[in-house]
N, C-alpha and C positions, 0 to 999 in steps of 0.2 A: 032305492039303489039304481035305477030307471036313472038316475039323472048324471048316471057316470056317463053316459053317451051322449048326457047333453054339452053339445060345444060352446054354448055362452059359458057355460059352467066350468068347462075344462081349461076354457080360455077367459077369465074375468077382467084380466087387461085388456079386452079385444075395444073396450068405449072408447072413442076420442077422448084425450089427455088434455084436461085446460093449463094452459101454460097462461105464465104473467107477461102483461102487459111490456110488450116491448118499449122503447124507449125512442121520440122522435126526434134522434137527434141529426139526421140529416142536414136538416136546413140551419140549423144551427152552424153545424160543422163545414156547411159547404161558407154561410157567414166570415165564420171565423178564416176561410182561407182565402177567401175574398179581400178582408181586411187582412192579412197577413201579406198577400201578393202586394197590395197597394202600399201597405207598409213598406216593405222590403225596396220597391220599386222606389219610393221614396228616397231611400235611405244609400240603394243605388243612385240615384240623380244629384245627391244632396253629396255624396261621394265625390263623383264624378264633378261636379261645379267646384268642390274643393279644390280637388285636384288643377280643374283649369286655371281657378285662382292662382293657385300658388306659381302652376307653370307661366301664367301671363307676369306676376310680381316677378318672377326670375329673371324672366324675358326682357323687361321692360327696366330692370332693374340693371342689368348685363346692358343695355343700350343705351342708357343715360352713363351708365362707365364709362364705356367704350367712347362716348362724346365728350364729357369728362378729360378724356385722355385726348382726343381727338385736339382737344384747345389746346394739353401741355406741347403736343406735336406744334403745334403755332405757334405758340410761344418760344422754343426751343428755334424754330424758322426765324423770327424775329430776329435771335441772338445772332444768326447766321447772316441775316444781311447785318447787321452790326458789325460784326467780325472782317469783314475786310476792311473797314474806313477805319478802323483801329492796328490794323497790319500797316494799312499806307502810310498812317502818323506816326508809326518808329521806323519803316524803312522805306519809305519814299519810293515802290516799286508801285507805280500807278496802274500799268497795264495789267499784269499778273491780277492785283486783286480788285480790281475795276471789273474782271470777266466772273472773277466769283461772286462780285456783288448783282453780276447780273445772273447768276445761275441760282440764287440765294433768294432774290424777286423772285424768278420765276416759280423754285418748288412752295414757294410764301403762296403766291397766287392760287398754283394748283390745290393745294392743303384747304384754301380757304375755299373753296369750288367744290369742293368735296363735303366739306361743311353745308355750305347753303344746299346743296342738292340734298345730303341728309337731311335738313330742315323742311323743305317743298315734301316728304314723303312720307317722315314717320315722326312730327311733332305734331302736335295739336297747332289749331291755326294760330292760337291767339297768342300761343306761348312762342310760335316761329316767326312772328309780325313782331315782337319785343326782340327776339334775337337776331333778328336783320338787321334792325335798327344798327343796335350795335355794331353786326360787324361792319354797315355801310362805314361806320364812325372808325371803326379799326382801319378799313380798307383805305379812306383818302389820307389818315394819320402818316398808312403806308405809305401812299402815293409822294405826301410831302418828305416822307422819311427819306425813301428812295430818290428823290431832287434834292434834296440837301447833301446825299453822298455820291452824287452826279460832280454835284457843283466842285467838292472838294478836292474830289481829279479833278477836274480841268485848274483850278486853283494851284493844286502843287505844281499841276505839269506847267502853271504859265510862270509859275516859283513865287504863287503870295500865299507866302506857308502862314501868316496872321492871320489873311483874311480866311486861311483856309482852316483854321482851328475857330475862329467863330462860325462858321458852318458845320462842320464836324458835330459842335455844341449845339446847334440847332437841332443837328440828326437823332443826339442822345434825346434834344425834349420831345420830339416827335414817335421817341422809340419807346418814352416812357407811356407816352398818349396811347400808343398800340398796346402796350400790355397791359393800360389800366383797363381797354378796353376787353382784352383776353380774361382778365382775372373778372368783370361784371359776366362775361358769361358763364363761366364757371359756377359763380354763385347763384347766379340765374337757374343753372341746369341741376345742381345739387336742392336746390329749391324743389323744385318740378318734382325731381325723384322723392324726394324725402316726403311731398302731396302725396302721389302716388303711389308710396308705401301704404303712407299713413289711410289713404282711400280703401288699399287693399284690404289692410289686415283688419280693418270695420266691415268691411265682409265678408273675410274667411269666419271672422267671430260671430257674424248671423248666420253665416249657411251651419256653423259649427253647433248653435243655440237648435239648429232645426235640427240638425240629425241627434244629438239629446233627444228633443223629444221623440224622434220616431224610433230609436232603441227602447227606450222608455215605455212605448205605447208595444213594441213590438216585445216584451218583457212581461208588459200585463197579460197580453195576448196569450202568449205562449203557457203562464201561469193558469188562465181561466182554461185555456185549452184541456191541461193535464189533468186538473181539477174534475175540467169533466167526463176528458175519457176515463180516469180513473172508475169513476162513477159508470157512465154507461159499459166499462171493466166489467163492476162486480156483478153488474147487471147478467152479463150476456154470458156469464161463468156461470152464472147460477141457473139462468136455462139452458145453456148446454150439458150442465149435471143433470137436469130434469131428463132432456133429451137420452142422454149417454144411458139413464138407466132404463127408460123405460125403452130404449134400443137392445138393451142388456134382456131385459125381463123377455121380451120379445123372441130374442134367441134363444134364450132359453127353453122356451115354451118350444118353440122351431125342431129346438134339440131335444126335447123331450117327444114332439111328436114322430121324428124324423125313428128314434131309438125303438120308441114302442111300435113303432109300422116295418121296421125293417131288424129287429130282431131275433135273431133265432132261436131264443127261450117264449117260450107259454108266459104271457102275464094274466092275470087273472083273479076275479073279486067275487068272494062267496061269502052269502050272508050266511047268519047263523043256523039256519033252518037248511045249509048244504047246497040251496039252487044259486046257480051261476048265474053273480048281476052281470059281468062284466068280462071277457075276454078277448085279447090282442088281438091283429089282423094275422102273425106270424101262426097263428091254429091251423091255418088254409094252408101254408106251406108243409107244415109241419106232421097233420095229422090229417090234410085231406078234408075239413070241415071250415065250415064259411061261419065266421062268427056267428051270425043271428042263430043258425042251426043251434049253434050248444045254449046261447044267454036262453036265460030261464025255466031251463032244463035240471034234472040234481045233476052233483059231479060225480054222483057214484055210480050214476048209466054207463060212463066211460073207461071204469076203473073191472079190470079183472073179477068176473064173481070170486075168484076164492080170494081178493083182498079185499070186498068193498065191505065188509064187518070191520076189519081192522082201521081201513081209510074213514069209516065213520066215528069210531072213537078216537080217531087220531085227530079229527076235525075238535070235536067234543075237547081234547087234551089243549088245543091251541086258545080254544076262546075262554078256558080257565087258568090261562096263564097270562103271562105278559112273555116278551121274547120272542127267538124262532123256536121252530123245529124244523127237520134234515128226515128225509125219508126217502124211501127208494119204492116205486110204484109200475105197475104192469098197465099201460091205458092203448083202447082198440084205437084201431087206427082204421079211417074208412073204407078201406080195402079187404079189412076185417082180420091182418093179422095182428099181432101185441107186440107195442113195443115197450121198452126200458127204458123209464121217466124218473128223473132226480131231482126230487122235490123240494123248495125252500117255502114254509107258510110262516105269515107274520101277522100278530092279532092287531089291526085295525079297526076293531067296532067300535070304538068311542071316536076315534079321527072325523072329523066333517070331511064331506064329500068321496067316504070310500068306504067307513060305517058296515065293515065287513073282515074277512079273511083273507089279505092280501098272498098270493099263491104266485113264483116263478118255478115254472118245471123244465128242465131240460130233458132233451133226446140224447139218451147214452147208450142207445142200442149199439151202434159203431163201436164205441169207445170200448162196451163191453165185450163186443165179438173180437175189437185188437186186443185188449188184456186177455181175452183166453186160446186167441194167437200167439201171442207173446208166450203167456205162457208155455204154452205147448214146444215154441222155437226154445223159447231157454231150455227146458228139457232138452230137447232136438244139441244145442250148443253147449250144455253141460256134456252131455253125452261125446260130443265131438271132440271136445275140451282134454276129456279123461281119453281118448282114440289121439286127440296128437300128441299128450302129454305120453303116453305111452311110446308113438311115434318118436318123440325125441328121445327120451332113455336112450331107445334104442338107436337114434342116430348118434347120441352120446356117446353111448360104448361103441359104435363103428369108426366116430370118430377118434374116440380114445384107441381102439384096434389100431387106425391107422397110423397114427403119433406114434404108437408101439413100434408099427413095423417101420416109419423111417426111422426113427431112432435106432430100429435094430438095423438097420438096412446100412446108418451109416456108422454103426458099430463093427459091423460086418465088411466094411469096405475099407475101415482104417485099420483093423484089423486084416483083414487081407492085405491091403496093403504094407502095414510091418511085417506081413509074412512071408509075403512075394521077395519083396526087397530084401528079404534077410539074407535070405539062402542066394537071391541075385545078384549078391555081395558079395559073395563068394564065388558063385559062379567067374562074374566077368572078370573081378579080379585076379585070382587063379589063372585067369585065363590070359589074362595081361602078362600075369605074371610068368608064365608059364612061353609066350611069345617071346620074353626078353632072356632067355635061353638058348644055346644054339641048339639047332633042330636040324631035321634034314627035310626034303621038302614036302614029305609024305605027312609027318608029324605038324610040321605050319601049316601045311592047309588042311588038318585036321583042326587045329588049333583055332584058325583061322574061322572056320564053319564054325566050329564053336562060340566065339565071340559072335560073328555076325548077327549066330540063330538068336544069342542073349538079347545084342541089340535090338534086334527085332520084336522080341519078346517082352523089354521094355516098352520099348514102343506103343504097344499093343496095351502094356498095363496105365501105362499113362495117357492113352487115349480115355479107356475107359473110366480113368478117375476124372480128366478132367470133363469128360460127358457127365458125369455126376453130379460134380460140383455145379456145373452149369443148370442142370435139372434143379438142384435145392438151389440154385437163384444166391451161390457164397462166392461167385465170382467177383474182385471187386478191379476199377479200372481206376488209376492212377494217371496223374497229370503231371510229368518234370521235362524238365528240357532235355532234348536228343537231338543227335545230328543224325537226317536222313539220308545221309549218302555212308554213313557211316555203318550205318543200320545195313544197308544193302550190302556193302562189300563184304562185310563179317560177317552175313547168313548165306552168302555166296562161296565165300572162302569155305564155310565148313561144311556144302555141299560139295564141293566142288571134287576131291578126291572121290568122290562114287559116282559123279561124272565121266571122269576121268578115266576110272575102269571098266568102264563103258562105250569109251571110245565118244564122247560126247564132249563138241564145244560151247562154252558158259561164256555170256556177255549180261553186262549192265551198262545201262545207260541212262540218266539223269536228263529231260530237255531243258534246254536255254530257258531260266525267267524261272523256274519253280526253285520255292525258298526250301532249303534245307534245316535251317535252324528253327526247330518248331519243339511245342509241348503238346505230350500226349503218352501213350503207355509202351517204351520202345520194347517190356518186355512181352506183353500180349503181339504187337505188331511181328515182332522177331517169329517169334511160335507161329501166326499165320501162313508168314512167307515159308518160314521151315515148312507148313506141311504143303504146301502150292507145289516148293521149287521138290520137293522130296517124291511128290507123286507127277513131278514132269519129268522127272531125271527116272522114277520107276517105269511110267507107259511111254518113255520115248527109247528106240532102238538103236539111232541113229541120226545123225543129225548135231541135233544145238539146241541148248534152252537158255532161255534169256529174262531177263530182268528191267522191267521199265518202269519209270517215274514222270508223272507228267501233271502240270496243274491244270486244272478245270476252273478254279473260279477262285477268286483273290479280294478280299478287302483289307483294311488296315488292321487290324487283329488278325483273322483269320484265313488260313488257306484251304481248299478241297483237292486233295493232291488222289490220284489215282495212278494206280500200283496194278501191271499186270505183270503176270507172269506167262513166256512161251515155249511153247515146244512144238516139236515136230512129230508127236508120238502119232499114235494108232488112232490118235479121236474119239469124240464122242457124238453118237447119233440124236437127230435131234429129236426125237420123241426120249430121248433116255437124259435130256439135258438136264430138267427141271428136276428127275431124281436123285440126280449122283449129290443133292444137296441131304439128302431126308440121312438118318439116322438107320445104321447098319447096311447099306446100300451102295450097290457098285454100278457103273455101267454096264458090265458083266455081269451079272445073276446065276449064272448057265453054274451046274456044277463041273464043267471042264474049263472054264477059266483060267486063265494064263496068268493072272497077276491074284496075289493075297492081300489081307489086307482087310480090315474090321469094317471097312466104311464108316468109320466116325470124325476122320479126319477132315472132311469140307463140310459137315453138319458143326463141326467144334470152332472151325475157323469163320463160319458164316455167324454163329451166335456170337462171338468174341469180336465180328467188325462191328453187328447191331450194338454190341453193348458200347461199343469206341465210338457211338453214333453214326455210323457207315452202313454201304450195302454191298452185296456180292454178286458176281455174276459171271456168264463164260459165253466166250463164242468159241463153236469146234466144227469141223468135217471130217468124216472118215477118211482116213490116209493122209490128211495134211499139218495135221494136227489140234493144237487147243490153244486158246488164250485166258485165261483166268483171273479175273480182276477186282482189285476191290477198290472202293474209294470211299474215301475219311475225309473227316474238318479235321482241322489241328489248330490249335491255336497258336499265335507268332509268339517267338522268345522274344521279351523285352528285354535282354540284353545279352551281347554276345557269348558263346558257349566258351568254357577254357580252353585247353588247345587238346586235352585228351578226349576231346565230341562228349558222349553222354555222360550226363554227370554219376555217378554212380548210386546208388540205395543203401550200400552196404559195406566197405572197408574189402572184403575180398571180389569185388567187383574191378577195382581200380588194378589196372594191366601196370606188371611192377614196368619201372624205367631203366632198369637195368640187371644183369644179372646179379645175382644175391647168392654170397655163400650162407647154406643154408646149415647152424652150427645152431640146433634147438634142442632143448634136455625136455622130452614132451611126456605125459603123463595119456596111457590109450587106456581108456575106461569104457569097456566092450565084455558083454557076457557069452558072445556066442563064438565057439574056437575058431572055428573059420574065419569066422569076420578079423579076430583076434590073429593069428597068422596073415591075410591079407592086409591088414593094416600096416601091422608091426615089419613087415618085408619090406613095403613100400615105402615106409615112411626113413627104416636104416638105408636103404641104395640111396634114399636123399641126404642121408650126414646126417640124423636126427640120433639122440641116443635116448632112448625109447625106456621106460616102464608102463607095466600092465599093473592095471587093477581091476578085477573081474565082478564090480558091483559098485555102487554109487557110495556106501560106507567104506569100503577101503579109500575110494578115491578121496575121502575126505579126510580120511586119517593120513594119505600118504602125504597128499598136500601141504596138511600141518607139521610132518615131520619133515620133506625135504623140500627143495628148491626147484621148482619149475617154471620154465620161459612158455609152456603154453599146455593146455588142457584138451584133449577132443574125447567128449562126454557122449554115451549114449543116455538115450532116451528111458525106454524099456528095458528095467534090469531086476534082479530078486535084492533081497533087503531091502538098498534103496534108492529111487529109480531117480535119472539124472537132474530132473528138477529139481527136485527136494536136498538134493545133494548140493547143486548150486547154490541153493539159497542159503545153507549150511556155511560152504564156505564163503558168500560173501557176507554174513554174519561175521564170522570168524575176522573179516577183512577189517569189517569196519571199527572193528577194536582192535588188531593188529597194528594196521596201515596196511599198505602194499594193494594191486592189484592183480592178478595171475589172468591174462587172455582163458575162457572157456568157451570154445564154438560145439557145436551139437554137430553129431555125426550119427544121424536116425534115421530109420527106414520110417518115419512117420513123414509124411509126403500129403496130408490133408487140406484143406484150408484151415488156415488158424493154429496149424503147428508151429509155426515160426514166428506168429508172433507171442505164442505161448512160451515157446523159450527164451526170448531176447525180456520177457515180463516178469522171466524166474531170475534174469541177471547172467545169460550167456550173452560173448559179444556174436557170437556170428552164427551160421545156420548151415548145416551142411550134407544134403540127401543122399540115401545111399540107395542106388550101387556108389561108390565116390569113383566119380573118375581121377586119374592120376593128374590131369591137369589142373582139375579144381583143387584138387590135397596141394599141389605144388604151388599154385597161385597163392592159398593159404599160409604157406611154410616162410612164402617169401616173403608176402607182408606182415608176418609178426618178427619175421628176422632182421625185417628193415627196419622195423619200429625200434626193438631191444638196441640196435645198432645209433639207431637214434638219443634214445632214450642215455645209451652210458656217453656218447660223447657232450648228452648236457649236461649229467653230471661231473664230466670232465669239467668242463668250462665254470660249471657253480662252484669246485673247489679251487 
């Protein structure tokens, strides 16, 4: 087993590899491109000579034409001195065509000068010595030609027109001699070319024979080339497989030794008889010991005495099997404490070169000290687990507590509030009514305090709901078109009499450039200013409060318009400025304070401008007074408003256009007597002729028996309460026909009251305490409608 450590042996590829014989094919190859260059070079020149060929045939072929032609041009010259001695013979004008005969020589002359020059330059010598000849022979034919139509002017002009027609006839034979002459060179030159040709194209067809061969040869070439790279191909694939593998085998081995030197498992080889032939270098890391220390040593030196009986039958168990086995072992460690070792043995004694009990052990001490950390933490986190589960229950049920108590909270508040209201129903009407009496002056401003304290009172109640409402986050903001100047004078206007008895002058003022016609929520916006201008007109004594509108910042949608409000009051100190906003809180605290008052009123108006996207804010001095502002975006109306400014939400919102007799047969369905007197008083001084029904079942029975122009239903009643009655009678409708007005007249004042009733099929909504001008507004628009309503029936019959 000694020879597991021997490295020829662990490494048996380490011999030089004999590979086959490479292949010389170099010289060959460098051969073959040798003869390939030469080829090609060939085949280029043999090209190229082509080509000059053909371009000198062209050449040479284009300049015998061009001479060719160069003769018809002489000949054509000929006709031309011909052509006056034949003008003179029909019309005896000597001088005239005597000067053309001599212009007719001359271009004869020069044509043929132009000839012999082309000849001296670009003929062959032997072939330009035969056509001189000629033209010498053309040239004196001329010369004679030209003296015989000399002769034949002076002949007419001496008037021997005989003698002067056998001249003339000399001229023609002398002109025939010139062109017999012109026509031999022609065939002369057509000659030449036609040589020429024929010289050519016998050697375009041998340079053509020779580049045949050298495609031919460069074809074999390239053939025997392939042939044989293919060859020295298979060659050089098949030692670079040789290569590839034993580069493979070599990694291998690289990687085997690289694994077993730097691994953190024990490898290790134990023969049958228990002594260690063989263990890794990772023993030194692992357990503190240098290999040679353990090889040759038993392996049960190492192993825990109370396991080394059991590690030796378990040795015994593996060399009578085949397979592994899995065990868990205690082995010292050089520092002499135990650690916890996870043992894989594999029976190897028949294998060559390892002929023993191949053994990997891991170090699981760690591993086991985290599993019984772990342990102990899941413990620790079950235990935790059961303490938050518990924990939530119980934040469960506090949470469920608190659901309870808003639930009750706003059970309790709508509740209060149909309870306040009810009897405040009574109260201020009573007291309305009680006003519209003569009185003496003692009893009105008894009267009088009495309303106020109501209003007041209200006040106070409707602060607090809507600080509620605003806590449970049911406030919601609307977006319709409003006119803000419209907005201003209306929340002015209905301060303004408690100004007034105060001795207080009110201004508004709108500046140049800010837009009024805007979208946004004129009924939140209203409520703010109300409570601004309501607490300047309370801490001011004296003086003026005012009203301003001014823009801050303008793009094409949208404008930022900022809203103060002024007074001249008592002011606010500025360390008290930043609180008069908090909830229940005055600038005043003191219990001698001079002014009342819940302090929810600029807590309510400052979350109502956040919720409009806006901010609040005040600048004040002691004794000079306050300024109070808030500013908003609004978004621009796209298109202009009707001419009554804000558009309305609701039918009793729209201000009637005229007075209205008001002549209605109304049906008051109210449980509570007071309310029921209150009602029914007010509603007869207005011309109404009035029935009660004191529960939501009569009011449905009275309905179906008589005829009514309008219904005002409460809410809260015994038997059956006014929704349920509504939905009753608009059943009832819709298998009738007909439709009867029912607006809601309830101290229910929540969010989501009103839309609860307009969802059960009332048209309109209407809170109590009712004031008389809301009942009245009401009266008038169902009586304008019924007013409406018969005069279309007039017109349909």
């Amino acid at each position: 087993m000694s020879s597991l450590r021997d490295k020829s042996k662990l490494h048996p590829t380490s011999n030089a590899p004999v590979h086959p014989p490479r292949p010389r094919w170099h010289t060959l190859y460098l051969s073959l491109v040798i003869f390939e260059v030469l080829t090609i070079g060939l085949s280029l020149f043999v090209n190229h000579r082509m080509g000059v060929i053909y371009s000198d045939m062209v050449t040479k072929n284009q300049l015998w034409a061009d001479r060719i032609g160069s003769y018809a041009d002489l000949s054509r010259a000929v006709a031309t001195v011909n052509e006056p001695i034949n003008e003179i013979m029909v019309t005896s004008k000597v001088a005239p065509e005597r000067k053309k005969l001599e212009e007719a020589r001359v271009a004869f002359n020069r044509k043929k000068r132009m000839i012999e020059a082309d000849l001296l330059t670009n003929v062959p010598l032997d072939v330009a010595t035969k056509m001189r000849v000629d033209l010498n022979l053309i040239e004196k034919a001329m010369t004679q030609m030209y003296r015989e139509g000399e002769r034949v002017c002076r002949l007419l002009q001496g008037g021997h027109g005989a003698k002067a027609t056998q001249a003339a006839g000399k001229m023609n034979h002398w002109s025939q001699q010139v062109n017999g002459g012109i026509g031999r060179l022609q065939e002369n030159s057509r000659a030449v070319q036609a040589s020429l040709f024929t010289q050519q194209v016998a050697t375009a067809r041998t340079q053509k024979q020779y580049e045949y061969v050298a495609v031919a040869s460069m074809l074999i070439v390239m053939v025997l080339v392939a042939f044989y790279g293919y060859h020295v191909s298979r060659t050089m694939q098949a030692t670079e497989r040789t290569e590839e593998r034993e580069e493979a085998l070599r990694e291998s081995e690289s990687r085997f030794r690289s694994l077993i030197s730097n691994s953190t498992d024990i490898i290790a080889v134990i023969d049958v008889q228990g002594i260690v032939r063989y263990i890794s270098p990772a023993t030194e890391r692992v357990l503190g010991y240098r290999p040679e220390r353990i090889e040759e040593t038993p392996a049960c030196d190492l192993i825990h005495p109370e396991e080394r009986t059991r590690f030796e039958d378990h040795l015994k168990q593996v060399i009578y099997q085949d397979g592994t086995l899995q065990s868990d072992w205690r082995v010292r460690h050089s520092d002499g404490t135990w650690r916890d070792f996870e043992a894989v043995f594999t029976n190897r004694v028949l294998e060559p070169g390892i002929e023993g009990i191949l053994m990997t052990a891991r170090d699981t001490t760690e591993q086991k000290q985290a599993e019984a950390h772990l342990t102990r933490y899941t413990r620790e986190l079950e235990a935790a687990k059961a303490a938050v589960e518990m924990q939530n229950t119980e934040i469960a049920a506090a949470r469920d507590m608190a659901l309870e108590a808003t639930r009750t909270k706003s059970e309790f508040l709508a509740n209060m509030s149909h309870e306040i209201r009810t009897p405040m129903n009574g109260v201020i009407g009573m007291t309305n009514l009680l006003l519209e009496t003569p009185l003496d002056a003692d009893q009105k401003d008894c009267a009088t305090t009495i309303r106020n304290s109501a209003d007041a009172l209200m006040t106070i109640i409707n602060d607090i709901l809507d600080f509620s409402k605003l806590e449970a986050g049911k406030v919601a903001i609307e977006c319709v078109d409003f006119d803000l100047e419209q907005i201003l004078t209306e929340t002015l206007a209905l301060l303004s009499p408690q100004a007034e008895r105060k001795g207080l002058m009110t201004q508004r003022r709108v500046t140049p450039g800010c837009p009024t016609r805007l979208k946004g929520d004129p009924v939140r916006l209203r409520q703010v200013l109300m409570n601004l201008l309501g607490n300047a007109i309370k801490f001011t004594e004296s003086g003026s409060v005012g009203l301003r509108a001014a823009l801050i910042e303008e793009s094409v949608e949208r404008a930022v318009v900022r809203l103060i409000v002024l007074d001249t009051g008592v002011g606010i100190p500025k360390e008290r400025q930043a609180a008069v906003f908090d909830s229940f809180t005055q600038a005043d605290n003191s219990t001698t304070r001079k002014f009342g008052g819940t302090g929810l009123g600029l807590t309510i108006s400052r979350q109502l401008t956040k919720l409009m996207g806006g901010s609040m804010g005040v600048e004040s001095e002691i004794g000079l007074g306050s300024a109070f502002w808030i500013q908003i975006p609004f978004e621009k109306q796209g298109q202009a408003l009707s001419e009554t400014g804000t558009q309305a939400t609701n039918p009793l919102e729209i201000a009637p256009e005229e007075t209205v007799l008001i002549d209605l047969r109304v049906l008051l369905t109210e449980d509570n007597a007071v309310n029921q007197k209150v009602a029914m008083r007010i509603l007869n001084k207005m011309g109404c002729s009035v029935e009660l029904a004191k529960n939501g079942q009569e009011a449905v029975v009275f309905s179906a028996q008589e005829t009514f122009d309008l219904i005002f239903m409460d809410v809260h009643m015994p038997v059956l309460d006014g929704l349920e009655a509504t939905r009753e009678i608009r059943i009832r409708e819709r298998e009738t026909g007909g439709h009867i007005p029912i607006v809601a007249m309830t101290a229910s004042a929540m969010e989501g009251d009103r839309e609860m009733c307009l969802d059960a099929g009332m048209d309109d909504y209407i809170t109590k305490p009712v004031q008389k001008e809301t009942l009245k507004t009401a009266l008038e628009y169902y009586a304008r409608r019924k007013q409406t309503n018969a005069e279309a029936l007039k017109l349909a019959a």
